[in-house]
C-alpha positions as CSV (number, residue, x, y, z in Angstrom):
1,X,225.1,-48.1,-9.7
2,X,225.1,-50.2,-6.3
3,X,226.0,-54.1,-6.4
4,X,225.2,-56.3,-3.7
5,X,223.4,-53.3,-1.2
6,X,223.0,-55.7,2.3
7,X,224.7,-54.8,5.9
8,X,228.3,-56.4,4.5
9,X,230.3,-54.8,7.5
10,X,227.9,-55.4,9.9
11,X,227.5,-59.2,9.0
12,X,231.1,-60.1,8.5
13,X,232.2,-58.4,11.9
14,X,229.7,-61.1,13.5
15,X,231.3,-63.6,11.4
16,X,234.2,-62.7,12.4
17,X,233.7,-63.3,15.6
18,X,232.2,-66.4,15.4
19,X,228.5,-65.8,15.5
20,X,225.6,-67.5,13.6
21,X,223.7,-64.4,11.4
22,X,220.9,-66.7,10.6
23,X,218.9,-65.3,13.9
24,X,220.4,-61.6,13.3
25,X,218.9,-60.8,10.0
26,X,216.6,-63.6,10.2
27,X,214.6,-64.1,6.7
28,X,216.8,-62.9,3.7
29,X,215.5,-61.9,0.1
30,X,218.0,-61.3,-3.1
31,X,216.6,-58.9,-5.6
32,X,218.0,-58.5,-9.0
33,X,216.9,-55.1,-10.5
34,X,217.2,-52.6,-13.3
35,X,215.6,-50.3,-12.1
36,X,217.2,-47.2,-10.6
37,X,217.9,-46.7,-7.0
38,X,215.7,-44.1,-6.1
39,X,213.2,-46.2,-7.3
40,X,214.8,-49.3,-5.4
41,X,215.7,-47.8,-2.3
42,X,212.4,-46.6,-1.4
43,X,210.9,-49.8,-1.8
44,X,213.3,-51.9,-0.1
45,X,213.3,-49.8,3.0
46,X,208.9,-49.5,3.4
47,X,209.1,-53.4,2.7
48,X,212.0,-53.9,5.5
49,X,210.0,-51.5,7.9
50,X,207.0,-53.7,7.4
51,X,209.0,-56.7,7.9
52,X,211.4,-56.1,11.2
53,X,214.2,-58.0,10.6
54,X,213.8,-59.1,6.8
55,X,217.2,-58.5,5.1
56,X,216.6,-57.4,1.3
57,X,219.9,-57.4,-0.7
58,X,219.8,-55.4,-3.9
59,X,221.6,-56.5,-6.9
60,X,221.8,-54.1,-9.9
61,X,222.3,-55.3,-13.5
62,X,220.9,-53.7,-16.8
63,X,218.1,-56.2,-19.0
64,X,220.7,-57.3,-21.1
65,X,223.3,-58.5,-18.3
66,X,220.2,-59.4,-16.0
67,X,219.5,-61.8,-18.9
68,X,223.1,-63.3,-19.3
69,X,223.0,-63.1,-15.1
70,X,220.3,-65.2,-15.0
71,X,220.6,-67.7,-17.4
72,X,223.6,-68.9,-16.5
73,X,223.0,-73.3,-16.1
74,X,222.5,-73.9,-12.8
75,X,222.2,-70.2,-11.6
76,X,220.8,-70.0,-7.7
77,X,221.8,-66.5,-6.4
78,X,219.0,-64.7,-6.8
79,X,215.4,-64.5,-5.6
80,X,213.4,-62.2,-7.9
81,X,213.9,-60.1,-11.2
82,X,212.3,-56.7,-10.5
83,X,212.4,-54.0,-13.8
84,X,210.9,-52.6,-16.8
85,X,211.9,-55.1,-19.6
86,X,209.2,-57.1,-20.9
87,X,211.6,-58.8,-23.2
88,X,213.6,-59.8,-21.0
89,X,211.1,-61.4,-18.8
90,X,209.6,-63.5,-22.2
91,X,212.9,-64.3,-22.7
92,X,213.4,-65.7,-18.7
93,X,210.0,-67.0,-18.9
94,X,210.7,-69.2,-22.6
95,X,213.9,-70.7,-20.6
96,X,211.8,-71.7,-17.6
97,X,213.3,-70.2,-14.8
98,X,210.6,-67.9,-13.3
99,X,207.3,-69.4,-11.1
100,X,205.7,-66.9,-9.6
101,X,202.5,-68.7,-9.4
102,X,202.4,-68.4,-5.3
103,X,202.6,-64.5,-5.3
104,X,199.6,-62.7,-4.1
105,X,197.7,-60.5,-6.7
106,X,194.7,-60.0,-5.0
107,X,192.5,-57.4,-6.5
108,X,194.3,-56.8,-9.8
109,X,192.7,-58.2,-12.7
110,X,194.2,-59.9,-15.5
111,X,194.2,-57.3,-17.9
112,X,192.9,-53.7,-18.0
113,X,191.3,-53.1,-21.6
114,X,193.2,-55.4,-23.7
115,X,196.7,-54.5,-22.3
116,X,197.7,-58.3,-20.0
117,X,198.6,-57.4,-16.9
118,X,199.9,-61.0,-16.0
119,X,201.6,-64.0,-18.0
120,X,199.0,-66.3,-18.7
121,X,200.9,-69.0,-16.5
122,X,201.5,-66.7,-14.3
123,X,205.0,-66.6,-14.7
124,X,205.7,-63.3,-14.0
125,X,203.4,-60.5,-13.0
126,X,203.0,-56.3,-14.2
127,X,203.7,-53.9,-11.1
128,X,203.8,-50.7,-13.0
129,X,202.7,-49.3,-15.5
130,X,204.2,-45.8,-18.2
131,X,203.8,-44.5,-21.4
132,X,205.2,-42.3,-23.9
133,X,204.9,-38.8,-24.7
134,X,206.2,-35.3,-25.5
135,X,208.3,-32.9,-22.8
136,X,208.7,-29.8,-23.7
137,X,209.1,-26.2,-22.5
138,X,206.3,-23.6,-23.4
139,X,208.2,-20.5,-23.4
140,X,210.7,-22.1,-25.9
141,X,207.6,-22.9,-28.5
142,X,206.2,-19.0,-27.6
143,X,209.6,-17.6,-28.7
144,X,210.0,-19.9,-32.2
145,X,205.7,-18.7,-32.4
146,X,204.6,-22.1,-32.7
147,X,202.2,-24.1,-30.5
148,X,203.4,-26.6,-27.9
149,X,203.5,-29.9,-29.5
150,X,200.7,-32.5,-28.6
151,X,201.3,-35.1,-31.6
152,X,204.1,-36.4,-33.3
153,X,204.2,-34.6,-36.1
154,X,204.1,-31.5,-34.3
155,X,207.9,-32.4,-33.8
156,X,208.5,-32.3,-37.6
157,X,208.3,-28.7,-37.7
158,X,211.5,-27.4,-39.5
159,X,212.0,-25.1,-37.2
160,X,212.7,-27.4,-34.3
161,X,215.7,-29.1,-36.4
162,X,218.0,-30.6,-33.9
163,X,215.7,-28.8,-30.9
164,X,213.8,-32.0,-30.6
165,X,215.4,-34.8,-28.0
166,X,215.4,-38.4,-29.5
167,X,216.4,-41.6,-27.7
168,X,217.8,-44.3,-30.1
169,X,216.4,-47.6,-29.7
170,X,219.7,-49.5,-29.7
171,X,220.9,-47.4,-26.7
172,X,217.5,-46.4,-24.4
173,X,215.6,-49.6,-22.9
174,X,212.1,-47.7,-23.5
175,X,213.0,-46.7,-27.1
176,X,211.7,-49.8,-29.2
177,X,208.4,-49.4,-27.4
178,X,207.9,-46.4,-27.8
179,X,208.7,-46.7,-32.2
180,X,206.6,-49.6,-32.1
181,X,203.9,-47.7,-30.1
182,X,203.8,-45.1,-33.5
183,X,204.0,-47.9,-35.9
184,X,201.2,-49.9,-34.5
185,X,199.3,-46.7,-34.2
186,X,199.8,-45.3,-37.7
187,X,200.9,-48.5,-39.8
188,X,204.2,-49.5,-41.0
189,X,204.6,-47.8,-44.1
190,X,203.3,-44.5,-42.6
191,X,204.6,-44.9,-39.2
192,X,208.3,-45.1,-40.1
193,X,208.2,-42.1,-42.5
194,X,207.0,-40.2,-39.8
195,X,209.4,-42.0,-37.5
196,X,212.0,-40.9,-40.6
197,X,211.2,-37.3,-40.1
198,X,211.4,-37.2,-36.4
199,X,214.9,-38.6,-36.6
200,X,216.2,-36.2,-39.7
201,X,214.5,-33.5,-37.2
202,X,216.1,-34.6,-33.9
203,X,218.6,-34.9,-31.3
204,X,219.2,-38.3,-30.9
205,X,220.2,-39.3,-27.4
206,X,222.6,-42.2,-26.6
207,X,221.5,-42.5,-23.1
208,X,218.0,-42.8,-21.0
209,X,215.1,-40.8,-20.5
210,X,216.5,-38.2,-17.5
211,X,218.8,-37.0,-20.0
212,X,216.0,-36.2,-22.4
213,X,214.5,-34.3,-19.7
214,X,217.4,-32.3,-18.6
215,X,218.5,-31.2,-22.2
216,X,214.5,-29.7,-22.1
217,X,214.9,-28.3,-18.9
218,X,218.5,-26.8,-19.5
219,X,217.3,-25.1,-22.7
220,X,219.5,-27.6,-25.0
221,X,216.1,-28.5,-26.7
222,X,212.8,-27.6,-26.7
223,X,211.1,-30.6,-26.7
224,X,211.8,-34.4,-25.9
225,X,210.2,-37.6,-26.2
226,X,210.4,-40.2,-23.3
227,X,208.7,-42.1,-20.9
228,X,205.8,-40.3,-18.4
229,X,207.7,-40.8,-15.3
230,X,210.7,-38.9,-16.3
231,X,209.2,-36.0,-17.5
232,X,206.3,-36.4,-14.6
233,X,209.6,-36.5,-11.4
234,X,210.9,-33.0,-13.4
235,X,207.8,-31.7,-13.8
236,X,207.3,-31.3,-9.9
237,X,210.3,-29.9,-9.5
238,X,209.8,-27.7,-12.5
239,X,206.6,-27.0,-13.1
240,X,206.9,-24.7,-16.3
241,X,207.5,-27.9,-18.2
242,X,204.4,-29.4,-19.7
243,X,204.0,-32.8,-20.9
244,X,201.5,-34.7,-23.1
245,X,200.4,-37.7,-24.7
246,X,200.3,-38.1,-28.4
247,X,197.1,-40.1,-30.2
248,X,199.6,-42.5,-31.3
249,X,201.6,-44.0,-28.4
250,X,202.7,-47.2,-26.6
251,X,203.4,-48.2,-23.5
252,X,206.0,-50.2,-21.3
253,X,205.3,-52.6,-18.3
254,X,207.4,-53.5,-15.6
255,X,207.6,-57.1,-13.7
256,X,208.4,-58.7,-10.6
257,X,208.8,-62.6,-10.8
258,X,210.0,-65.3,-8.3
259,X,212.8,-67.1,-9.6
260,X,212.3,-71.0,-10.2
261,X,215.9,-71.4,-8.5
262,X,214.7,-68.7,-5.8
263,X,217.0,-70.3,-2.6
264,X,215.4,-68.3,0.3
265,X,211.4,-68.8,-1.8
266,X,209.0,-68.0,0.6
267,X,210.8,-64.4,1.3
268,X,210.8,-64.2,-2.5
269,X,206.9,-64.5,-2.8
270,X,206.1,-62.2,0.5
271,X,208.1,-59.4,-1.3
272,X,206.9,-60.0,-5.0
273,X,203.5,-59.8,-3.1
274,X,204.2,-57.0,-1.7
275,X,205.1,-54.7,-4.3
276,X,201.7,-55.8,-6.2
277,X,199.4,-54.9,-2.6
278,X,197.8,-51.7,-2.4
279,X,200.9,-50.5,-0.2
280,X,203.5,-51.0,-2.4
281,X,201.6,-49.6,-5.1
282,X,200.6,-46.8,-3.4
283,X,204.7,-45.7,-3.2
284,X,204.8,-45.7,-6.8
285,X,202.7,-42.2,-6.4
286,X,205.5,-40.8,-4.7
287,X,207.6,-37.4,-6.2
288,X,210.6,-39.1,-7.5
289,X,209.1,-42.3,-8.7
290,X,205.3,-41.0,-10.5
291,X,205.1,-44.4,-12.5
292,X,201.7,-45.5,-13.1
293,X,199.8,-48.3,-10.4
294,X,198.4,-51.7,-11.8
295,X,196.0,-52.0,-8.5
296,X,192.9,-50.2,-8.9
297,X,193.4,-49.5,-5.3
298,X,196.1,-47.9,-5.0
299,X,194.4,-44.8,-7.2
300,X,191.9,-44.2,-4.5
301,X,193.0,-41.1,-2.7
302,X,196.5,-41.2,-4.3
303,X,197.7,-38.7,-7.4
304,X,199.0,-40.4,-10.6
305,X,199.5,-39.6,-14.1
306,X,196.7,-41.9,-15.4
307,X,194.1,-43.9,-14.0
308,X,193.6,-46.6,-16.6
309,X,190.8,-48.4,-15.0
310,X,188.9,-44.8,-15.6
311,X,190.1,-44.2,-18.7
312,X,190.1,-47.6,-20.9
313,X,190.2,-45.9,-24.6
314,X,193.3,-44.3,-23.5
315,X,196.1,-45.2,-26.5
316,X,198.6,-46.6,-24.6
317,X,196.1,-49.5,-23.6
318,X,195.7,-50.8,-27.5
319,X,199.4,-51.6,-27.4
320,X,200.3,-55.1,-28.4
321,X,203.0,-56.1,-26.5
322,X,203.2,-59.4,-27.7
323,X,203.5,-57.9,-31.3
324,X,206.2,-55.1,-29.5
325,X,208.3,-58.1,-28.1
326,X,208.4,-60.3,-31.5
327,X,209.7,-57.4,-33.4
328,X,211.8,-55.5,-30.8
329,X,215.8,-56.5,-32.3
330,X,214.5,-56.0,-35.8
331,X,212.7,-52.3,-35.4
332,X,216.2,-51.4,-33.5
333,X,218.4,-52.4,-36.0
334,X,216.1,-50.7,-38.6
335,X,216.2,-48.0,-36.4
336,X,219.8,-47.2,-36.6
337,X,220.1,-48.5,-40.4
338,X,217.2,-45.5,-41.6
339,X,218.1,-43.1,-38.8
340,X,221.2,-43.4,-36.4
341,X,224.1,-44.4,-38.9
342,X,222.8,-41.6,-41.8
343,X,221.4,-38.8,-39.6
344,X,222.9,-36.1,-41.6
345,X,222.1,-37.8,-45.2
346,X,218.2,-37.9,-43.9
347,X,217.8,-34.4,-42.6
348,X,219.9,-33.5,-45.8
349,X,217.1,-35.1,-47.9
350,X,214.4,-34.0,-45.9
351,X,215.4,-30.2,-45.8
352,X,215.6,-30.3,-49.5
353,X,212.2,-32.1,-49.7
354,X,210.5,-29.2,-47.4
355,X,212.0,-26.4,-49.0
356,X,211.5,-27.7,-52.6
357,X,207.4,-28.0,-51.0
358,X,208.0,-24.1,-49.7
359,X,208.8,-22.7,-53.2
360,X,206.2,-24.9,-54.9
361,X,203.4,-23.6,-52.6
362,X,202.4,-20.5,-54.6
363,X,202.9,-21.9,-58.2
364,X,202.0,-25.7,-57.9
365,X,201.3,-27.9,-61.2
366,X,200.6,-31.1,-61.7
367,X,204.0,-32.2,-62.7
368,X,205.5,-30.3,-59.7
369,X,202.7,-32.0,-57.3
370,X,204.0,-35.2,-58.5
371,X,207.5,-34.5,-58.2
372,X,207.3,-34.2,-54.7
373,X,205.2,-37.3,-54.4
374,X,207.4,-39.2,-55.6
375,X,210.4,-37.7,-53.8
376,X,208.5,-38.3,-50.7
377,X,207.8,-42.1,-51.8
378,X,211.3,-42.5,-52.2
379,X,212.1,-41.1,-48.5
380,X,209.7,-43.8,-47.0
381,X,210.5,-46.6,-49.0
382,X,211.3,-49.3,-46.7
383,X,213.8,-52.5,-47.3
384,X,211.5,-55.0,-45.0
385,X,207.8,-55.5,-44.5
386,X,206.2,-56.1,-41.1
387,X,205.6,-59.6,-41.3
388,X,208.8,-60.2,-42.4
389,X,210.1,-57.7,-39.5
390,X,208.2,-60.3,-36.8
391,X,210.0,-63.3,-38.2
392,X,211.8,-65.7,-36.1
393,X,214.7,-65.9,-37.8
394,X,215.1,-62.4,-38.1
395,X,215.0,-61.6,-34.9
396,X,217.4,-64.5,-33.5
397,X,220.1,-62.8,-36.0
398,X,219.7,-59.9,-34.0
399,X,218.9,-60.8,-30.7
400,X,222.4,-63.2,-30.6
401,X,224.6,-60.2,-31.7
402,X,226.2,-59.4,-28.6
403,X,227.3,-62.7,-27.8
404,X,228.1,-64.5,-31.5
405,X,230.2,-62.9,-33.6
406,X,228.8,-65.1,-36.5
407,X,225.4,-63.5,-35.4
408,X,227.3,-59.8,-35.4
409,X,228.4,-60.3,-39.1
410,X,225.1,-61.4,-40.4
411,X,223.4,-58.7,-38.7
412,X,226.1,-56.1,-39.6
413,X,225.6,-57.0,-43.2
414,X,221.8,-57.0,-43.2
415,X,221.7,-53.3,-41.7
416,X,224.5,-52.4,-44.4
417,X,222.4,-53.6,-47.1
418,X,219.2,-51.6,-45.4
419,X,221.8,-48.4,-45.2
420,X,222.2,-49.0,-49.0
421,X,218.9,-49.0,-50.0
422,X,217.9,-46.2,-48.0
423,X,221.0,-44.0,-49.6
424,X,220.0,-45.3,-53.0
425,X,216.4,-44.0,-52.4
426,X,217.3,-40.5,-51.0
427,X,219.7,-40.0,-53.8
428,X,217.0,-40.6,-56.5
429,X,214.9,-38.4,-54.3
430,X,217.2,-35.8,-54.3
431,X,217.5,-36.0,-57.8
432,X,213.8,-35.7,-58.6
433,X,213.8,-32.8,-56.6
434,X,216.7,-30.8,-58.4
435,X,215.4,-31.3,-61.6
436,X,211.6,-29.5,-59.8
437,X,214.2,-26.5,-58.8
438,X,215.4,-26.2,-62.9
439,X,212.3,-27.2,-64.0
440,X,213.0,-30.1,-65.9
441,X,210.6,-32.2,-63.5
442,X,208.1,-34.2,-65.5
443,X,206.4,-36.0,-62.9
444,X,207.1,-39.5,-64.1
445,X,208.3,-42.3,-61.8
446,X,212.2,-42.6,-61.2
């Protein structure tokens, strides 16, 4: 990805010859963004054609390093954070070095349903909005004879083992939302067994949401989960692909904010405005962008996914972010401890659990019934309870990981102890299900 994207050549030749570029470029605006350039590009260039002579200077940087960028003591460089990391602007917002409270949000209301659509001090302000759903390509579901899947546990199905695209929390940005999104939807007990299954089921995917996409397209899988606006930009340019919302999903917000430090300020509030006015919302319409608008009026006479202002029961609308954002380090790291780390154990256990189900089906008793309860209990078991997943000090332990190695050890050994207990668990349940195959099964508790 670009760094620093500004007329460089141009401006040090005039430099170079001894000329002032302050009436040359004229006003100048430094954006720091994650998000990706076609996304960027298109609107930095409507918002410099709007505003001859307006000089906008993209920096790119991932939420993690935009974090480190920015927090640095004393940091002045850059005008406005621009990208789809809530978390990341909390964690700006908590250190006090965003005030956006001069950018223009006319006609955008606070909220839509009970999803915020600003920080309460204004802070930092929503510009887009996505969800979470199911890719997949129909003629690969007619050829396996099964349905196209609509809900999450459509993706369970054994036949789609390792069919199904996956992206791991601790690697994709959107991830955490969108396990939180089925955990808030379905409970935590329930929620994470079915997240358990997905994972024993999938192919998990170390990198974003495009990739997702393009294993679905290329006929690697036949289904993937990810974020609308990948599967929406593939979609019109493949339109045998279908995609679809499940019940249970979350959603993801992106920002814009004015930095506190912003040293060219008054550029930095004219293009934060900008990308909340109609106009810039309208762009987000576009082919290669199809990410959801936050103005109500940019949905009139423009196509996108959703309009949430006419459709306020829609899931993705119930989603607590601030509950999302609390938890976010400790659902990855229990993530990778359940599913990433022991893949093959859990689809081991899982296979055994469905077929032992299979050959039960025509001959069922009450022992056998209970055999596979209880082997099923033992798969969901979890090490960690919600409230205690929300804790502060939890989350601190693994939110500092990357940068204290004290904070990497205690974290390392928490998600070993969680691997543990999971292993323990699925070898009892393995147990209770070979003694249902020899028929030694009496249905009491492990």
């Amino acid at each position: 990805m670009p760094t620093f994207r500004s007329v460089a050549f141009f401006l040090s030749a005039l430099l170079a010859a001894g000329l002032s570029t302050a009436g040359v470029c004229g006003e100048r605006v430094i954006v720091l963004t994650s998000y990706p350039e076609e996304v960027f590009s298109r609107f930095e260039a409507a918002y410099e054609h709007a505003h001859p002579g307006v000089d906008v200077e993209v920096l790119w940087r991932t939420p993690h390093d935009a974090l480190e960028h920015l927090s640095r003591t004393g940091n002045g460089d850059v005008d406005v954070f621009w990208a789809a990391s809530p978390r990341t602007f909390r964690s700006l917002a908590d250190l006090g070095l965003l005030d956006s409270r001069d950018v223009d949000r006319s006609g955008i209301p606070d909220s839509v349903g009970p999803l915020p659509l600003v920080d309460p001090s204004h802070r930092f302000h929503a510009f887009e909005l996505a969800s979470f759903g199911i890719v997949s390509d129909p003629a690969a579901f007619a050829a396996l004879g099964s349905r196209v899947p609509g809900n999450w546990s459509d993706l369970t199905d054994p036949r789609l083992e390792n069919r199904v695209g996956f992206p791991v929390p601790s690697r994709v940005g959107f991830a955490t939302a969108l396990v939180d999104g089925i955990l808030q939807a379905t409970g935590w007990r329930e929620g994470w067994a079915l997240i358990g299954r997905l994972g024993a089921n999938s192919r998990l995917a170390l990198s974003g949401g495009t990739s997702i996409v393009d294993d679905v397209r290329n006929g690697h899988t036949a289904a993937g989960v990810t974020i609308d606006f990948f599967a929406q930009a593939a979609i019109a340019k493949e339109h045998r692909l279908e995609f679809r919302h499940p019940a249970a999903a979350g959603s993801s917000l992106g920002h814009a904010a004015v930095l506190r430090s912003a040293p060219h300020r008054a550029g930095a509030v004219r293009f934060v405005s900008f990308l909340l006015s109609p106009e810039g919302q309208h762009l987000l319409a576009e082919p290669g962008i199809r990410r959801i608008a936050i103005h109500p009026a940019a949905h009139q006479g423009a196509r996108f996914p959703l309009d949430p202002y006419q459709d306020l029961a829609a899931p993705m609308l119930r989603f607590d972010t601030d509950l999302a954002a609390a938890r976010a380090p400790t659902v990855s790291a229990l993530f990778d401890a359940l599913v990433t780390r022991r893949q093959h154990a859990l689809r081991a256990a899982w296979r055994a659990w469905e077929q032992a189900r299979r050959d039960d089906a025509a001959s069922s008793t009450p022992a056998s019934m209970a055999a596979l309860g209880e082997a099923e209990d033992l798969l969901s078991r979890l090490p960690l309870t919600a409230e205690a997943a929300g804790r502060a000090p939890l989350r601190t332990i693994f939110e500092r990981r990357r940068s204290s190695p004290e904070a990497e050890a205690e974290a390392a050994a928490i998600e070993s102890s969680w691997t543990a207990f999971f292993d323990e668990n699925a070898r009892l349940a393995l147990e209770r299900l070979a003694a249902l195959r020899t028929g030694t099964g009496t249905g009491s508790k492990p």
